[in-house]
PyMOL Python script that loads the backbone (N, CA, C, O; Angstrom):
from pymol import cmd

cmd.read_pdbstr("""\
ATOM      1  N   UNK A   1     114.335 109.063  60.930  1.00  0.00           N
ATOM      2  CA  UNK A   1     114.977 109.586  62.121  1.00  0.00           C
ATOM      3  C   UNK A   1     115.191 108.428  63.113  1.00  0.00           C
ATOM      4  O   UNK A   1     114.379 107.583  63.490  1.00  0.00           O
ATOM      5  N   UNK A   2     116.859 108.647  63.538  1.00  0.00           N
ATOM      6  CA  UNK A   2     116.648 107.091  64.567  1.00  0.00           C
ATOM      7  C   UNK A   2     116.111 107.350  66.097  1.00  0.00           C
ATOM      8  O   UNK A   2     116.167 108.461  66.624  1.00  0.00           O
ATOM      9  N   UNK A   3     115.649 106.325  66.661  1.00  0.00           N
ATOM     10  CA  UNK A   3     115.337 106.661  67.866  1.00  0.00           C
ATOM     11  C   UNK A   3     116.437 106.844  69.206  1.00  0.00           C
ATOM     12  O   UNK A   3     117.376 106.137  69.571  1.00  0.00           O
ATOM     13  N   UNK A   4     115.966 107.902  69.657  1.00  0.00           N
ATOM     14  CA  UNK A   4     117.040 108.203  71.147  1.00  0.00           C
ATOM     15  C   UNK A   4     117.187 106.779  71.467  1.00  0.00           C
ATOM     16  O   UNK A   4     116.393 105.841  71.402  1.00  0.00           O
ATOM     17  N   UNK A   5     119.050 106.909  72.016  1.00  0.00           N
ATOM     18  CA  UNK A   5     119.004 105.862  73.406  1.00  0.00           C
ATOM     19  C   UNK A   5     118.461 105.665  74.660  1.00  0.00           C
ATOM     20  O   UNK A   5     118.684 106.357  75.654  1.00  0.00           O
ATOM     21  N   UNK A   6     117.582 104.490  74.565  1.00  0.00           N
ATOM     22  CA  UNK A   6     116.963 104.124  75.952  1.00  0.00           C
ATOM     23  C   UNK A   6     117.351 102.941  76.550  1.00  0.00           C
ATOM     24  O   UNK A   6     116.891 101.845  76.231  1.00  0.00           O
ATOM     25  N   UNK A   7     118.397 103.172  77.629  1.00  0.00           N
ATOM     26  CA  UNK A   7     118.911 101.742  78.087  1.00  0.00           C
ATOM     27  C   UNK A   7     117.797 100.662  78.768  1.00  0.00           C
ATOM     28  O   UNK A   7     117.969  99.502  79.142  1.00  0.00           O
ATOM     29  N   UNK A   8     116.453 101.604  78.780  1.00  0.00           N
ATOM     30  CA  UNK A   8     115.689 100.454  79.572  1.00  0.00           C
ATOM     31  C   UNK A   8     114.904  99.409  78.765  1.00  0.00           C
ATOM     32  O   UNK A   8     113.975  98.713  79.175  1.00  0.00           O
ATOM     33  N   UNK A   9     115.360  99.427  77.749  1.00  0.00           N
ATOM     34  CA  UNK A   9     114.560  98.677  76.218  1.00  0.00           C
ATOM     35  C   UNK A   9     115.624  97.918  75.443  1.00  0.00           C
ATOM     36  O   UNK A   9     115.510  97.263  74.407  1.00  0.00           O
ATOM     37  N   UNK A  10     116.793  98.192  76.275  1.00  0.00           N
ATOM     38  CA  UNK A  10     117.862  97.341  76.046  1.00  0.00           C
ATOM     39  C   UNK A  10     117.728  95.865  76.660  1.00  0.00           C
ATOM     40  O   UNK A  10     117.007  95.869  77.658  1.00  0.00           O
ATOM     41  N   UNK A  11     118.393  94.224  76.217  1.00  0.00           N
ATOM     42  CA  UNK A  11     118.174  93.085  76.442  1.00  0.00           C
ATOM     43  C   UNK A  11     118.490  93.073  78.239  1.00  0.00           C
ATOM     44  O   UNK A  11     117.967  92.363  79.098  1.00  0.00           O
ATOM     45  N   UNK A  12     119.307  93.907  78.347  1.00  0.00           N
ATOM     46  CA  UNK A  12     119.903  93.638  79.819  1.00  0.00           C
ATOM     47  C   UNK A  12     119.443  94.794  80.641  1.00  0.00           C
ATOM     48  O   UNK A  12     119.305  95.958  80.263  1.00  0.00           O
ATOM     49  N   UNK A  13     119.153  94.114  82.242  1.00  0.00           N
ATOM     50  CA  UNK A  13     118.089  94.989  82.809  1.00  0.00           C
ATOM     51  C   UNK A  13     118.919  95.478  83.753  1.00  0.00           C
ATOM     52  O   UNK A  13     120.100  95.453  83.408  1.00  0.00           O
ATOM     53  N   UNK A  14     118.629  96.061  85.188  1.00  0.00           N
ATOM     54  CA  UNK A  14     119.583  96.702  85.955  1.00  0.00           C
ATOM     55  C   UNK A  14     119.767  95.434  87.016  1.00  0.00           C
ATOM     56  O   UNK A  14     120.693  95.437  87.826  1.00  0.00           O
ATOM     57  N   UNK A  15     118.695  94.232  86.929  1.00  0.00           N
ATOM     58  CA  UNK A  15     118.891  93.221  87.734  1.00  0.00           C
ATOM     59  C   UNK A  15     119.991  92.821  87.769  1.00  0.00           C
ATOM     60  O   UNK A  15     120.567  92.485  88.804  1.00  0.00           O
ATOM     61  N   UNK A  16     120.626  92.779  86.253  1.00  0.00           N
ATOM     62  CA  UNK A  16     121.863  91.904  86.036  1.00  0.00           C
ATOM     63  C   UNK A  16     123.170  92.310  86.107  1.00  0.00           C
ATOM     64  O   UNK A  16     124.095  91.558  85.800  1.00  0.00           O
ATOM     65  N   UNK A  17     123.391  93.908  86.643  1.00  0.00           N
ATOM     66  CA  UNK A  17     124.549  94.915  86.543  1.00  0.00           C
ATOM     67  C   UNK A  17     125.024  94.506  88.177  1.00  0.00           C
ATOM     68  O   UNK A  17     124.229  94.729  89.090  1.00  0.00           O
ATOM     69  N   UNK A  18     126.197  93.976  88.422  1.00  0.00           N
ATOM     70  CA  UNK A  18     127.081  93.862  89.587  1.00  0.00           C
ATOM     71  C   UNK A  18     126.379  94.593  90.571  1.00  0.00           C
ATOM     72  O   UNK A  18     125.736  95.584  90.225  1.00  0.00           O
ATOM     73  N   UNK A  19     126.416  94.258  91.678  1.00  0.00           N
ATOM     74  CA  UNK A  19     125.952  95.468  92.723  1.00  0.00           C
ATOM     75  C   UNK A  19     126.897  96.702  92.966  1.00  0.00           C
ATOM     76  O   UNK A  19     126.725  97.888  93.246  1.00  0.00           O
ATOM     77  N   UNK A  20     128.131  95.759  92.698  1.00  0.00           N
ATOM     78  CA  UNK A  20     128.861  97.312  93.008  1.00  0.00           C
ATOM     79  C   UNK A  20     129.095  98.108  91.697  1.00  0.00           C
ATOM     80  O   UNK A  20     130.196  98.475  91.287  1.00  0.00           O
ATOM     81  N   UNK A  21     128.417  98.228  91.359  1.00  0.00           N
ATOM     82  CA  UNK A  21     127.956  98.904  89.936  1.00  0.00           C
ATOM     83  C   UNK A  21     126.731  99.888  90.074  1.00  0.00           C
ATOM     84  O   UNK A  21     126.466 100.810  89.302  1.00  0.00           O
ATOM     85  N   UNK A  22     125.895  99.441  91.434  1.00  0.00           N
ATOM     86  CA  UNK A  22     124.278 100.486  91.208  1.00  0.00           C
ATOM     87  C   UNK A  22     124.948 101.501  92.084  1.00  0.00           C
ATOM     88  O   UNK A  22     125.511 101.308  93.161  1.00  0.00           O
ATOM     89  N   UNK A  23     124.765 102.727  91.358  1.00  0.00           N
ATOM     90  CA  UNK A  23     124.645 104.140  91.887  1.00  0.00           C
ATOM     91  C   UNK A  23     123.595 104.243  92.886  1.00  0.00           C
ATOM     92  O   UNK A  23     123.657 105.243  93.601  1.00  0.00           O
ATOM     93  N   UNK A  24     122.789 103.552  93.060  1.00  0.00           N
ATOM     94  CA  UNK A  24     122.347 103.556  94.988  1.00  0.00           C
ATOM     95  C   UNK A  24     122.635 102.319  95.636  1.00  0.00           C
ATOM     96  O   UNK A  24     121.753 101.720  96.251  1.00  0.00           O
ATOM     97  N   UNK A  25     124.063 101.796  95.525  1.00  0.00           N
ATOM     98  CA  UNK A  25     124.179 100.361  96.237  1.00  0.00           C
ATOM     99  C   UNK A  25     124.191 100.901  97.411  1.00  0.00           C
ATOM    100  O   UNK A  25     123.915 100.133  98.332  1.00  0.00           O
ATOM    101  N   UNK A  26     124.530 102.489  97.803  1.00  0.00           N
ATOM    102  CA  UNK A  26     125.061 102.517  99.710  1.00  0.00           C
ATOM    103  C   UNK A  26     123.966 103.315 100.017  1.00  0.00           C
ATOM    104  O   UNK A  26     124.134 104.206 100.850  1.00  0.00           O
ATOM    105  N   UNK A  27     122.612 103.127  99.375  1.00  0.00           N
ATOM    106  CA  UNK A  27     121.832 103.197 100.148  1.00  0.00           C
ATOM    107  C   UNK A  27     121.275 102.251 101.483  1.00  0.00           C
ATOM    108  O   UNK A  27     121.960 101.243 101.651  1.00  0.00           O
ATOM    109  N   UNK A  28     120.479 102.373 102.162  1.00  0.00           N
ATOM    110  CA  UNK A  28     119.423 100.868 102.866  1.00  0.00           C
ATOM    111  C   UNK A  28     118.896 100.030 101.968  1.00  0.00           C
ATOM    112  O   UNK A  28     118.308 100.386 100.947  1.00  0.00           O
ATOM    113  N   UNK A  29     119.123  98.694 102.386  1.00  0.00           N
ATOM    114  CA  UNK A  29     118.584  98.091 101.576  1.00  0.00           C
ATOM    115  C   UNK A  29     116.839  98.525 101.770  1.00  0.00           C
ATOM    116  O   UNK A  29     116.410  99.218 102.693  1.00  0.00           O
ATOM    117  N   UNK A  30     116.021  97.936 100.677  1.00  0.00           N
ATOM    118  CA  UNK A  30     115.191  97.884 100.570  1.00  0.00           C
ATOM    119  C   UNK A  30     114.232  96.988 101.408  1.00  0.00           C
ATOM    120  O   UNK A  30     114.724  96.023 101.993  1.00  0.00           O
ATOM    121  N   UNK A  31     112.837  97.250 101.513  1.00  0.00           N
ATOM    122  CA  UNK A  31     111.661  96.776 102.987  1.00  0.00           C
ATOM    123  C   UNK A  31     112.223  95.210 102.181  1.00  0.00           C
ATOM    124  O   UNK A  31     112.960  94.388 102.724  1.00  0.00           O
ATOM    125  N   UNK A  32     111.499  95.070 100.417  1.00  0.00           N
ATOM    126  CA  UNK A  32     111.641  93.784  99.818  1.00  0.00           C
ATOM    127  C   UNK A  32     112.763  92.590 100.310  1.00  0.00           C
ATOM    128  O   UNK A  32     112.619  91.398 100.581  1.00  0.00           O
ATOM    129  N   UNK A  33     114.090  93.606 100.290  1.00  0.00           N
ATOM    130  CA  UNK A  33     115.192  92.939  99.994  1.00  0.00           C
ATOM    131  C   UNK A  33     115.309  92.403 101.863  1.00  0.00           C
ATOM    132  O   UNK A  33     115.688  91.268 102.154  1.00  0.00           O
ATOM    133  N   UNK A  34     115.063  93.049 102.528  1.00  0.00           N
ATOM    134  CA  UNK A  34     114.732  92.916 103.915  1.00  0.00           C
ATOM    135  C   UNK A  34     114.122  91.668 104.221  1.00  0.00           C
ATOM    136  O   UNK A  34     114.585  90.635 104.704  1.00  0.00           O
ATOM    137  N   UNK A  35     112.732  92.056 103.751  1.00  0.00           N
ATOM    138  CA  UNK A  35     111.933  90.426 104.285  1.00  0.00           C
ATOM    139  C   UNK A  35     112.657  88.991 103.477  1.00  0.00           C
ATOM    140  O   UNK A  35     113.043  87.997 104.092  1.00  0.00           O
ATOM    141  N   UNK A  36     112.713  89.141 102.212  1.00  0.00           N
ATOM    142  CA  UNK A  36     113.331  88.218 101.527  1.00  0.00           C
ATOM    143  C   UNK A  36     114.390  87.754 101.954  1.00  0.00           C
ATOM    144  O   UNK A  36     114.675  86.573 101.755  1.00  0.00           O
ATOM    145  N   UNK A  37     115.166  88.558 102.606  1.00  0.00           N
ATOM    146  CA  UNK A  37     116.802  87.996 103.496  1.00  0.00           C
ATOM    147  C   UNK A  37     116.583  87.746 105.046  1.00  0.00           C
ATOM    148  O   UNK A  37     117.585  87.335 105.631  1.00  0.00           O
ATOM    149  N   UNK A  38     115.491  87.917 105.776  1.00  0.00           N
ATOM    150  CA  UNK A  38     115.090  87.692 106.613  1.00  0.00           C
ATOM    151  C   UNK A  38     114.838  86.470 106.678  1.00  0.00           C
ATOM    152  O   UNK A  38     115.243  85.719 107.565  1.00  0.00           O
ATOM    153  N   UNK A  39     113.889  86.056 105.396  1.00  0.00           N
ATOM    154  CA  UNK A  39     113.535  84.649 105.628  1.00  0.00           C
ATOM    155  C   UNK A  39     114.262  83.384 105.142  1.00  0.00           C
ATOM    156  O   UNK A  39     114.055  82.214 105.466  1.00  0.00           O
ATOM    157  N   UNK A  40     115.401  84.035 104.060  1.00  0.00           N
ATOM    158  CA  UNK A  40     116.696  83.114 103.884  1.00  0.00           C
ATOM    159  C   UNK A  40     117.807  82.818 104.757  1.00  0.00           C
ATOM    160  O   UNK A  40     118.705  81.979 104.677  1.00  0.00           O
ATOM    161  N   UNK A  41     117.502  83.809 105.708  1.00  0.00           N
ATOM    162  CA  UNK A  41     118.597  83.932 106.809  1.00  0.00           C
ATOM    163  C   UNK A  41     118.116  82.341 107.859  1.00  0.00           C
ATOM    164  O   UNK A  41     118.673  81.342 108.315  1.00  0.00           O
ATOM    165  N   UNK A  42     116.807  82.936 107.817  1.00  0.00           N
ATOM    166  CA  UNK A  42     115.997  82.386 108.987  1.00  0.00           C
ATOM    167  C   UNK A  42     116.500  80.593 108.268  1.00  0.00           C
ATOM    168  O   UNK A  42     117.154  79.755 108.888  1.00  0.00           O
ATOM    169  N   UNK A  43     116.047  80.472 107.107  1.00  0.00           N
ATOM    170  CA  UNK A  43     116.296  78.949 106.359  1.00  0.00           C
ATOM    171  C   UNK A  43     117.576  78.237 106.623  1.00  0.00           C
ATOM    172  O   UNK A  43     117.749  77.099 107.060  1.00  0.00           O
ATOM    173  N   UNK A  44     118.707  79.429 106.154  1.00  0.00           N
ATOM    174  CA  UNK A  44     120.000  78.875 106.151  1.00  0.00           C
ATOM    175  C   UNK A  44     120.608  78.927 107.807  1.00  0.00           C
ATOM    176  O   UNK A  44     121.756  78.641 108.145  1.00  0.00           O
ATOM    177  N   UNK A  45     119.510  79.366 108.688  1.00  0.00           N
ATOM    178  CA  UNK A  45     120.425  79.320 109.923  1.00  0.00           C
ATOM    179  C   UNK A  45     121.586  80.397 109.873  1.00  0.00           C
ATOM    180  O   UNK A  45     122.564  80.628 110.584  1.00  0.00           O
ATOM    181  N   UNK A  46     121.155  80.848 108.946  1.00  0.00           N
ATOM    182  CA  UNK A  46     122.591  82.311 109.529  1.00  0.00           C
ATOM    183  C   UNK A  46     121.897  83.773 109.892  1.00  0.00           C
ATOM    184  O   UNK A  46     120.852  84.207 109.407  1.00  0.00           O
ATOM    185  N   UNK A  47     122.435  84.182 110.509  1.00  0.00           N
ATOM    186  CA  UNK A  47     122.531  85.622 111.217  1.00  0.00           C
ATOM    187  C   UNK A  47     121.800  87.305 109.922  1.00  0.00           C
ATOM    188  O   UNK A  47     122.275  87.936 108.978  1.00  0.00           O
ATOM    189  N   UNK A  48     120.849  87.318 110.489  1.00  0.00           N
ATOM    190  CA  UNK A  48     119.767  88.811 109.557  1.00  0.00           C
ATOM    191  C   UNK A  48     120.635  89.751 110.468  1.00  0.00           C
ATOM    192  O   UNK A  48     120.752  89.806 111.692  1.00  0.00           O
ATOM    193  N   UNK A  49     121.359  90.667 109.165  1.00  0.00           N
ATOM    194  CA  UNK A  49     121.994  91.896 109.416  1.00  0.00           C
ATOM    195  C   UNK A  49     120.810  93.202 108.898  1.00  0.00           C
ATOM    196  O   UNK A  49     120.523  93.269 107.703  1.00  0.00           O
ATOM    197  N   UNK A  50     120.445  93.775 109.483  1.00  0.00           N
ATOM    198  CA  UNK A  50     119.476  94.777 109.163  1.00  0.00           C
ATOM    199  C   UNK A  50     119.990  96.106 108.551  1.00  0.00           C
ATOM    200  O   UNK A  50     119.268  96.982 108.073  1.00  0.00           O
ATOM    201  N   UNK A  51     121.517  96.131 108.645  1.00  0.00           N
ATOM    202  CA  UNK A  51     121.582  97.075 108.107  1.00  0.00           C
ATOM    203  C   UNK A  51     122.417  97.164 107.149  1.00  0.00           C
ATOM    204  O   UNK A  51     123.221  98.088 107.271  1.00  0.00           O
ATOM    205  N   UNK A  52     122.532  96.388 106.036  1.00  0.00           N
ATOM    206  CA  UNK A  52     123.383  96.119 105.308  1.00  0.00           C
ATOM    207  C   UNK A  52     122.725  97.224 103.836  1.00  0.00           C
ATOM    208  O   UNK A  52     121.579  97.674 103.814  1.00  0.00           O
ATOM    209  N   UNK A  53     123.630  97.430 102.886  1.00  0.00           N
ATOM    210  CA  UNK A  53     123.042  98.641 101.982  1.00  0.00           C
ATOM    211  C   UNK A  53     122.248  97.985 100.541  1.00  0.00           C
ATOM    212  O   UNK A  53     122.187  96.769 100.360  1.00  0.00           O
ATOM    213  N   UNK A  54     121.961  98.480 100.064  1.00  0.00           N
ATOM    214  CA  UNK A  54     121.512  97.265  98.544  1.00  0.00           C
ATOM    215  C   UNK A  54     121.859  96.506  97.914  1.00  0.00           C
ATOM    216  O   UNK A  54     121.248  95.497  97.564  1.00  0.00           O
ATOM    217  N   UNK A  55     123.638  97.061  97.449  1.00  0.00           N
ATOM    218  CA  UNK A  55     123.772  96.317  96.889  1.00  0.00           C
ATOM    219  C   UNK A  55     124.520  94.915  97.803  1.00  0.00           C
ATOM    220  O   UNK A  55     124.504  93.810  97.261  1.00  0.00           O
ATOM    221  N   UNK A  56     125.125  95.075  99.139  1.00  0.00           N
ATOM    222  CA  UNK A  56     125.614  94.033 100.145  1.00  0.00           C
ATOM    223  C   UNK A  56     124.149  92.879 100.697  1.00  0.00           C
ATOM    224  O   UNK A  56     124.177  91.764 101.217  1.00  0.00           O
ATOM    225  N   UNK A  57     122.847  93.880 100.241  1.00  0.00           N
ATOM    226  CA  UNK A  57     121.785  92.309 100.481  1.00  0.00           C
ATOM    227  C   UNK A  57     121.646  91.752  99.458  1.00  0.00           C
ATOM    228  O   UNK A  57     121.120  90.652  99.627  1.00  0.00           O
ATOM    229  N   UNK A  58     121.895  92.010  98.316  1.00  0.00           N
ATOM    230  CA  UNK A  58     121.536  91.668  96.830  1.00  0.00           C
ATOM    231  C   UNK A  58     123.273  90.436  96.795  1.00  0.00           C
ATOM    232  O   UNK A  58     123.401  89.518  95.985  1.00  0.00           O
ATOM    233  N   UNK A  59     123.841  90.633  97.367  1.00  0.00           N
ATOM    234  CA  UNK A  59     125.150  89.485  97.453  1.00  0.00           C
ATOM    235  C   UNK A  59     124.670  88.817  98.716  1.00  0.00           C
ATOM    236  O   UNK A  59     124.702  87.588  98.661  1.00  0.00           O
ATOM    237  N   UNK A  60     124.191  89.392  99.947  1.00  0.00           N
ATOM    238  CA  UNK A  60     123.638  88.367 100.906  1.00  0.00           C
ATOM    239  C   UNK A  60     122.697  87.529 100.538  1.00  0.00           C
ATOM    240  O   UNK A  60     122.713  86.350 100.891  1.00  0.00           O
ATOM    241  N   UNK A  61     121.899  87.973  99.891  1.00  0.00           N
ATOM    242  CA  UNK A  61     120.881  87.196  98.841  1.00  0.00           C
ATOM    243  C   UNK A  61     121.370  85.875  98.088  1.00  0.00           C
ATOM    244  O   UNK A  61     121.265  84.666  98.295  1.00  0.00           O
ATOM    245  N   UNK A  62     122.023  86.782  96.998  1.00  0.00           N
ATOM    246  CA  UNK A  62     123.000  85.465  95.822  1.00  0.00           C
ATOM    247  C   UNK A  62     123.571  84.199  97.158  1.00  0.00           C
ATOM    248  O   UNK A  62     123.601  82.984  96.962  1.00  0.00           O
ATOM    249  N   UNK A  63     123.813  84.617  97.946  1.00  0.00           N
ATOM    250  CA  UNK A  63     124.692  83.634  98.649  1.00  0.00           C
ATOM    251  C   UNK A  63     123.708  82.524  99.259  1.00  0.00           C
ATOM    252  O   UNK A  63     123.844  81.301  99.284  1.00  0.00           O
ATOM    253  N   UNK A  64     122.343  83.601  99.898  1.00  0.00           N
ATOM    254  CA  UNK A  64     121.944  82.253 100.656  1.00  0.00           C
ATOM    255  C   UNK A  64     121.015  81.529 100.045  1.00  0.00           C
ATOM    256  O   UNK A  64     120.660  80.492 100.605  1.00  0.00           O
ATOM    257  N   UNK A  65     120.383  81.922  98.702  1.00  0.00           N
ATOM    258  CA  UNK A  65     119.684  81.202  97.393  1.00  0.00           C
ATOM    259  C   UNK A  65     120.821  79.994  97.335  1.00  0.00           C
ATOM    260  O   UNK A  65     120.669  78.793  97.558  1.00  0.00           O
ATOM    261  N   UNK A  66     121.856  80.632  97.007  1.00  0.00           N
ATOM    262  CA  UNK A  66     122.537  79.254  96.937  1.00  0.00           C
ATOM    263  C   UNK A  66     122.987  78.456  97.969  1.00  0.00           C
ATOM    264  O   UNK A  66     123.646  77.422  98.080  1.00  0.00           O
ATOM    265  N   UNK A  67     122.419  79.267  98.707  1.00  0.00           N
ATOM    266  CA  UNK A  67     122.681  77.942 100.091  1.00  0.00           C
ATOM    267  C   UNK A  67     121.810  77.043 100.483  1.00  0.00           C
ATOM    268  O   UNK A  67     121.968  75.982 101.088  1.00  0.00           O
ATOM    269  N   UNK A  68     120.837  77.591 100.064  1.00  0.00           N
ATOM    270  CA  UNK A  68     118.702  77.366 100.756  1.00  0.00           C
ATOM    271  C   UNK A  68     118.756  76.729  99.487  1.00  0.00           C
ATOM    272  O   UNK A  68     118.278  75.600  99.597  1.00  0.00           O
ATOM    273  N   UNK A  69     119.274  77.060  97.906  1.00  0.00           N
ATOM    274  CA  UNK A  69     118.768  76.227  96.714  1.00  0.00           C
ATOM    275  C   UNK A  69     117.156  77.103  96.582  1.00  0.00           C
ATOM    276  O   UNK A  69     116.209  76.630  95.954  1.00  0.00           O
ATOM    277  N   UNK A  70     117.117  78.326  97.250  1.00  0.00           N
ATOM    278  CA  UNK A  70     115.963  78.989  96.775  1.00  0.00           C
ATOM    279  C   UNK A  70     116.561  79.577  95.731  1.00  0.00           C
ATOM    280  O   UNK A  70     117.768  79.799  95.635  1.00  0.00           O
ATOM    281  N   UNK A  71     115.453  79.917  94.690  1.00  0.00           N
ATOM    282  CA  UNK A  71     116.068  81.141  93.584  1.00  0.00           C
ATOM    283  C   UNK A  71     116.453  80.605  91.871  1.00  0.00           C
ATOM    284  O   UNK A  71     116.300  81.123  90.765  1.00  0.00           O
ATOM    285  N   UNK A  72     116.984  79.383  92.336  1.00  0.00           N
ATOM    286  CA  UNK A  72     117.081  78.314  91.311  1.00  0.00           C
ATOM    287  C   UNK A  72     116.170  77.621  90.286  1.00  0.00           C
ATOM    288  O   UNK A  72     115.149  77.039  90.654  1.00  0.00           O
ATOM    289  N   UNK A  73     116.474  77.674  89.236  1.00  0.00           N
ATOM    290  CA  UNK A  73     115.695  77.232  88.065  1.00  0.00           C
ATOM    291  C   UNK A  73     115.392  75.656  88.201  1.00  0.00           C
ATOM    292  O   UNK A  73     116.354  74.917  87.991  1.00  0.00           O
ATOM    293  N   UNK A  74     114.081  75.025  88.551  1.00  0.00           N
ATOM    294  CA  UNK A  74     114.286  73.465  88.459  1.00  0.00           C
ATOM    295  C   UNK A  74     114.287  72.986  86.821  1.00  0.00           C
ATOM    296  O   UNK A  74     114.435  71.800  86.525  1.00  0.00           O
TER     297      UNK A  74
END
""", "prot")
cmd.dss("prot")
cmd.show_as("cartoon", "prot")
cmd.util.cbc("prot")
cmd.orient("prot")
């Protein structure tokens, strides 16, 4: 008998699905995603929007990793 589909045992996780792809991107972002962009904000010298939704900190994120060079594989 084969086993049910379970996408969470699949190679690719929900980390890696576009933001505008998560069915709760227009929620609030998250407390995590909050402090973590708080303190990249604070690094890169740019402006903490508090109310941005999940998936818009999860791209505020991508952006200022690559700005700060936090996040990056040495």
């Amino acid at each position: 008998m084969a086993e049910p589909h379970n996408p969470k045992t699949e190679p690719f996780s929900n980390a890696e699905k576009d933001p505008d792809d998560w069915t709760t991107g227009d929620e609030p972002m998250t407390g995590a995603q909050a402090s973590y962009l708080k303190t990249l904000s604070e690094e890169a010298g740019a402006p903490f929007d508090d109310s941005l939704t999940k998936a818009n900190a999860s791209k505020a994120i991508d952006a200022l990793q690559a700005k700060t060079g936090r996040g990056t594989e040495s």
